[in-house]
C-alpha positions as CSV (number, residue, x, y, z in Angstrom):
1,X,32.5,9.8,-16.0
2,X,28.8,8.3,-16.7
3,X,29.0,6.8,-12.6
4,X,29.3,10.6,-11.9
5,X,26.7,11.9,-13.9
6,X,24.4,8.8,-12.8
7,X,25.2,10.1,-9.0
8,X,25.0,13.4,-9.8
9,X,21.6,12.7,-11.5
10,X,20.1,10.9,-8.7
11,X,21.0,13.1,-6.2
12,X,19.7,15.6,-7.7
13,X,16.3,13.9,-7.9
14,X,16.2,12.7,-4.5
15,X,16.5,16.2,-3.0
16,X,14.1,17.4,-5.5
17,X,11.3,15.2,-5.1
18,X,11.4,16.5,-1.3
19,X,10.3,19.2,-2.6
20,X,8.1,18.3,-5.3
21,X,5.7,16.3,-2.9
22,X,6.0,18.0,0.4
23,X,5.7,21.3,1.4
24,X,8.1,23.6,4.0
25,X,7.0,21.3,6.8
26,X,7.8,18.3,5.1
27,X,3.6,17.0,5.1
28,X,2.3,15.9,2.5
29,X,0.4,17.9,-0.4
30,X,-3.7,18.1,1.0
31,X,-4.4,16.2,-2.7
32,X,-2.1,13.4,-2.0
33,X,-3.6,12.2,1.4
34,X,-7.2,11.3,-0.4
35,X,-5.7,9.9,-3.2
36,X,-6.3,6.4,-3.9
37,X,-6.0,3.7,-6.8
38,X,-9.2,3.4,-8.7
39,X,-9.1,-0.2,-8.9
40,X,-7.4,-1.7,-5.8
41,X,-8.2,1.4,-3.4
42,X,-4.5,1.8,-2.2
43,X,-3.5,5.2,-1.2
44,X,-1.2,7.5,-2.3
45,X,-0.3,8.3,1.3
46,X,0.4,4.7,2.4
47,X,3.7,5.7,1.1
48,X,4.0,9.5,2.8
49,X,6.8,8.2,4.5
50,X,8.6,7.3,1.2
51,X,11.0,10.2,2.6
52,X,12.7,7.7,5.9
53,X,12.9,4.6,2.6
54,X,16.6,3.7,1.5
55,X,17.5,4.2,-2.0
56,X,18.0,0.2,-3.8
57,X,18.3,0.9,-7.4
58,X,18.2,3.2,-10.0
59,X,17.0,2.0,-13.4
60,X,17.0,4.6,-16.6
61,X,14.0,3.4,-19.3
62,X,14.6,4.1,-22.7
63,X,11.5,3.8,-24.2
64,X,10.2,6.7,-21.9
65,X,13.9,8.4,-21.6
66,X,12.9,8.7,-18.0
67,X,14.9,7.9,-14.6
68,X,13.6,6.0,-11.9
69,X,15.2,5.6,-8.4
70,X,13.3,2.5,-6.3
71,X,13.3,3.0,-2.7
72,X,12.4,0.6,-0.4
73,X,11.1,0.4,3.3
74,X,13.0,-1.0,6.3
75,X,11.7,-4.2,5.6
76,X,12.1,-4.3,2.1
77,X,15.8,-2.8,1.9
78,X,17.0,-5.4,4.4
79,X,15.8,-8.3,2.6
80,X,16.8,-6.9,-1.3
81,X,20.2,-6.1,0.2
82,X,20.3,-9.8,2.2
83,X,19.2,-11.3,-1.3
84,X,15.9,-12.6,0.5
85,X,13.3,-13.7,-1.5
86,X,10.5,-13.4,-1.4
87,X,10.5,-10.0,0.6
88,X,8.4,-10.5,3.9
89,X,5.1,-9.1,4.2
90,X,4.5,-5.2,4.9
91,X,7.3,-4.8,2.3
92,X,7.1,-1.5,0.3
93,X,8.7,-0.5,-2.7
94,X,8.6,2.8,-4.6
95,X,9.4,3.9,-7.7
96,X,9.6,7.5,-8.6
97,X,9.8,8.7,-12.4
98,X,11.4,11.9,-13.7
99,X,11.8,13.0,-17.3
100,X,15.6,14.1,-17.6
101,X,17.1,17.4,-19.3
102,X,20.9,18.8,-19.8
103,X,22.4,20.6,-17.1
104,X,23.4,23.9,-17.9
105,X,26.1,24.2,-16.4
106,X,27.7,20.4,-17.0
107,X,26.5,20.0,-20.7
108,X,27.9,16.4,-20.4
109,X,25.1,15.5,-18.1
110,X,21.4,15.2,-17.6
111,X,19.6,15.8,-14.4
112,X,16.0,15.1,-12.9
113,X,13.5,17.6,-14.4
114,X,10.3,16.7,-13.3
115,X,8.2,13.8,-11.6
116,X,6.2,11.8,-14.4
117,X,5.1,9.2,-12.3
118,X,5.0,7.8,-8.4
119,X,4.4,3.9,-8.5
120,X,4.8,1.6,-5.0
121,X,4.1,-2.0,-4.0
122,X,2.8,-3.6,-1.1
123,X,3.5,-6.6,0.3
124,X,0.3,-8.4,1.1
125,X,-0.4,-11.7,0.2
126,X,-3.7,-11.8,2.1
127,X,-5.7,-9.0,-0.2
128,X,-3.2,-9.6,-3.4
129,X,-2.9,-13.7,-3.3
130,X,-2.8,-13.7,-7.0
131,X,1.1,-12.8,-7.0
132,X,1.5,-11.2,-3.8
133,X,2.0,-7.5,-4.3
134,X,-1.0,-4.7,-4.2
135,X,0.1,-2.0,-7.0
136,X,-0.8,1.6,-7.1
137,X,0.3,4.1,-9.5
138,X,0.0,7.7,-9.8
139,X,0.6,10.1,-13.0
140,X,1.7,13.8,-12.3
141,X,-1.0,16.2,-13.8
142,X,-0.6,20.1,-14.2
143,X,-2.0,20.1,-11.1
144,X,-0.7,17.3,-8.8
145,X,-1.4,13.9,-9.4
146,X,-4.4,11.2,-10.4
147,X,-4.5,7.5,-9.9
148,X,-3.2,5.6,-13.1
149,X,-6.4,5.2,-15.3
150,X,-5.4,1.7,-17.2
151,X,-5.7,-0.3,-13.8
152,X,-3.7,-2.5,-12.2
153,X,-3.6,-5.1,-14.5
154,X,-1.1,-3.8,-16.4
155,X,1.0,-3.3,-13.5
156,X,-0.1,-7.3,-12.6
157,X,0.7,-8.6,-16.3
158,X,4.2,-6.8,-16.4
159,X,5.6,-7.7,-13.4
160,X,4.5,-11.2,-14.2
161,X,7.5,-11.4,-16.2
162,X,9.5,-11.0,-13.0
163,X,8.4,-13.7,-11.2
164,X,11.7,-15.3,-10.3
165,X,12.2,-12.3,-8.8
166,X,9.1,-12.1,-6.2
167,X,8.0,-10.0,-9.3
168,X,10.5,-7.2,-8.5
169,X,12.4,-5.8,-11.3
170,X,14.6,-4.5,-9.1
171,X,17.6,-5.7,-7.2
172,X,20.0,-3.9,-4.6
173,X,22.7,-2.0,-6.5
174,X,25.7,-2.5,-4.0
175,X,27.9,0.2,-3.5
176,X,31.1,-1.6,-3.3
């Protein structure tokens, strides 16, 4: 039962963020293409084609009571799902936060509400040789998005923890 209402949750947030972040055309929101990091300068749309990614992971967070699925770009799948470490350059992983609420008509299961948060990495060990990664995260707003004002520091300090790991919380869920 909870594999079902994790699959039923994350489907339902992959089709919704669709439509959360582009319009009828599928283009991304006027806002989002100047949107950058304050610190590091990354854009927002460095990821617009988040949408051609493959799902790797889902992770739930307590402490925020918020799902995340991680997606991952060509590169990036193919080495998480190979178990290659460190992830080649150009990688791009994205992780894409939505609060959760009961369904109404399954009361045994929560689905996505609403994006909190969009958060990628790049691979790019010539501009990011610290660790390797270049971090960018962006906070939904009542009226789209803004660029995460406590820097990427924190984003640099936390993953720091993961370092076995290329720095990646993530690994590929398999399926089978």
């Amino acid at each position: 039962m909870y594999a079902k209402n994790v699959l039923m949750l994350l489907a339902s947030a992959v089709i919704g963020f669709g439509a959360a972040a582009a319009d009828e055309t599928g283009s991304f929101d006027k806002a989002m293409e100047t949107l950058k990091m304050l610190q590091n300068g990354l854009p927002f749309n460095l990821i617009k084609d988040f949408q051609e990614y493959k799902i790797v992971a889902t992770h739930y967070r307590t402490d925020k009571k918020e799902l995340r699925y991680i997606l991952a770009n060509t590169e990036a799948f193919e080495a998480l799902k190979n178990n290659r470490l460190p992830l080649p350059e150009g990688s791009k992983v994205v992780k894409i936060g939505w609060n959760v609420k009961a369904m109404g008509n399954f009361p045994d299961a929560l689905e996505a509400d609403e994006v909190q948060r969009i958060e990628y990495m790049v691979k790019d060990s010539k501009n990011y040789p610290a660790d390797g990664w270049g971090y960018a995260r962006f906070v939904k707003t009542d009226g789209g998005y803004r660029s995460w004002d406590k820097g990427t520091q924190g984003c640099v300090s936390c993953h720091a923890a993961a370092s076995d790991n290329d720095f990646l919380f993530t690994r590929y869920q398999k399926l089978h």
